[in-house]
N, C-alpha and C positions, 0 to 999 in steps of 0.2 A: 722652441714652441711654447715652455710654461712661461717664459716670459712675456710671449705675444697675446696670452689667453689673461695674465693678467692686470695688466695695462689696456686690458679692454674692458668698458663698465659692465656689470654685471646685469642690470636692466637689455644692456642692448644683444645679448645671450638668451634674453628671457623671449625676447621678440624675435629673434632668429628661430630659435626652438617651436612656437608657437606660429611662424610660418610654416615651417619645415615639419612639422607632424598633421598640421591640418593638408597639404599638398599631399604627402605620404598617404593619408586616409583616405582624402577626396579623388585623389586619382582613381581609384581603384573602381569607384564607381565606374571608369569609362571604362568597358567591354567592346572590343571588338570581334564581333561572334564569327567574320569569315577568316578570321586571323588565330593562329594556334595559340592556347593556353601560354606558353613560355613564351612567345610573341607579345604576347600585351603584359605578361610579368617586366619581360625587359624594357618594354614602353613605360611600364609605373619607376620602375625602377632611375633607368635614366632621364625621366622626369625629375622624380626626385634628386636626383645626382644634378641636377642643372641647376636645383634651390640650393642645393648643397653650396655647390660653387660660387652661386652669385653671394651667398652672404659671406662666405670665407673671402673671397677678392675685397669685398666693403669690409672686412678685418682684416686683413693683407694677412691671410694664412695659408697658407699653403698646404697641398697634399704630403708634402714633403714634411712639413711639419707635426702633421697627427700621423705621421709612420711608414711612408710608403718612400719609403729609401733602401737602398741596398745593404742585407746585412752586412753587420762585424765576420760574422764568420756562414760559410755555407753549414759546414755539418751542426753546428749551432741550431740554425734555426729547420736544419731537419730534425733535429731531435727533441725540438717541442714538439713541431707539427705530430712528430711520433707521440710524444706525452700526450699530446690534447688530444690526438685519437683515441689512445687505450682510455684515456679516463672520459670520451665519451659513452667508448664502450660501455666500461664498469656503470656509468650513472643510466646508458640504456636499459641494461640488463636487471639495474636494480627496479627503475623506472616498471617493466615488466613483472617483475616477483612482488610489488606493492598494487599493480592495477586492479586487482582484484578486490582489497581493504576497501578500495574507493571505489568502486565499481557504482555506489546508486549517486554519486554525489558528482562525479567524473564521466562524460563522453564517451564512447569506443573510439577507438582508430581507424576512420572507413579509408585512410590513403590510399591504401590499393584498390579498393575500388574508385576512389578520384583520381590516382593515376589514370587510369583508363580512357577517361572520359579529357581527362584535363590534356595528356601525352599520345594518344591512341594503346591499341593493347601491343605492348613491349614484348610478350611472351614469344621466345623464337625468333624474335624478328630484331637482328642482330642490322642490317639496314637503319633502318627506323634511329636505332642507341645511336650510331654514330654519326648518324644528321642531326640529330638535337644534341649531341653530347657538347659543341661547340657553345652552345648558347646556353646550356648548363651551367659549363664551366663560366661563361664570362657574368650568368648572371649571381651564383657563386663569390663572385668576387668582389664586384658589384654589393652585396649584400656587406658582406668586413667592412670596403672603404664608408658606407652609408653607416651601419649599426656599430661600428667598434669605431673607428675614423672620426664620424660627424659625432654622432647622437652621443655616444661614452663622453667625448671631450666639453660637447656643449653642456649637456645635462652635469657634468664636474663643475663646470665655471657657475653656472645656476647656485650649486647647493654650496660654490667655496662660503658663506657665512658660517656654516657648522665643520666640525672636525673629521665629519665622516662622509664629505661629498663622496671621494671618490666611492665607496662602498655605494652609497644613495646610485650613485649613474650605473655603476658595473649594474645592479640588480633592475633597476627602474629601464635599462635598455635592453634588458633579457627577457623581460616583463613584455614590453611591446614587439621584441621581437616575435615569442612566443604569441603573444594573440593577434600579430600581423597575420600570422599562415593559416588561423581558421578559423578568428574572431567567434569563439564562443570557449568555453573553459572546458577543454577537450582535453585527452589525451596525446592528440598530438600537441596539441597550445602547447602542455606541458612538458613534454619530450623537447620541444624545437625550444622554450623558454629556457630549459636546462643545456642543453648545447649553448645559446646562446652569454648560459650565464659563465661557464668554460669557456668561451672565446672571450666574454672581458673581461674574466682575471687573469688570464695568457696575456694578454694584450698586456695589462696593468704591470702583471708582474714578472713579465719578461723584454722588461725594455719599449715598450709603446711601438714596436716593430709588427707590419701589418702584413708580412709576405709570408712569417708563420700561419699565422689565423688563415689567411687568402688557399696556402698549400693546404692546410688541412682541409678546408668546408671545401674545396672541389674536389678533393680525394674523398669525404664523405657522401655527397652529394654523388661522385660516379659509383662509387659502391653500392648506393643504394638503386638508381636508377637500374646496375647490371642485376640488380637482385630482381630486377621484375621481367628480366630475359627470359 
């Protein structure tokens, strides 16, 4: 895969990147109000996964290639997904005990009350969890192959002229991941930017393997969702 990313010019990475975030952004504009919240996520999403695609085919790269191959070892890549859970944990927990320092300069977290509106109201309604949990999960996944997969590897080949691309892309795709979910400098911005900035140093530095990152943000992702049971 490093060698297909560089043997390709770096200019034509730049014009990928600058297709594939203005798609990413302008999608989202489109709403479809008789269609559920997770319904048009997974409509941006696999929008965007189709820009994905088409520029990787016109650089003969494959999914295969940015990580989405079958591990080395199973208990292996259970025991990141384990790693990248507790240390989301730890950086949530801390994320909570600093909200306060920044409290006039930083958002609240109104999620659960967007939940509501976004998912219908979840409380009780154990039904409900398990018809969206499907489309959770896949848009969960969905999310790695897009944000750790595309965006990490292109934004690397962009910044290889300096000695700290990959740092530049880990943070610069945690960055957007972060203000993809609620486009203003929130607290959640920040929460989901810090997750995100843990799934692409996992990524980086456990082998560029995409099935740990994939297991954990759908094991996160249902955990949070059963927490609003």
């Amino acid at each position: 895969m490093q060698s297909k990313l560089r043997t390709t010019p770096q200019l034509a990475f730049l014009v990928d990147l600058i297709l594939y975030v203005t798609v990413m952004f302008l999608i989202r504009e489109l709403y479809f109000p008789k269609l559920s919240f997770i319904v048009n996520g997974l409509f941006w999403s696999l929008t965007t996964l189709i820009v994905a695609n088409w520029r990787m085919r016109s650089r003969n790269i494959s999914w295969k290639d940015l990580g989405l191959t079958k591990p080395n070892s199973l208990l292996r890549m259970i025991g990141i997904s384990l790693l990248i859970l507790v240390t989301v944990i730890i950086t949530m927990i801390g994320v909570e005990l600093l909200k306060d320092a920044f409290s006039e300069t930083i958002k609240p977290d109104n999620s659960s009350a967007e939940a509501v509106s976004k998912f219908g109201n979840l409380k009780d309604n154990w039904p409900l969890f398990f018809q969206i949990l499907p489309l959770i999960l896949l848009e969960s996944a969905l999310e790695e192959l897009l944000d750790r997969g595309f965006l990490l590897n292109w934004l690397e080949r962009v910044f290889s002229f300096t000695s700290i691309a990959t740092i530049l892309a880990v943070m610069l795709q945690a960055a957007i991941f972060g203000f993809r979910h609620s486009y203003d400098f929130s607290l959640r911005s920040l929460s989901t930017g810090f997750i995100g900035l843990i799934m692409g140093i996992a990524y980086v530095k456990f082998g560029r393997n995409l099935w740990p990152l994939i297991l954990a943000h759908c094991i996160l992702n249902t955990v949070s969702m059963m927490d609003r049971v």
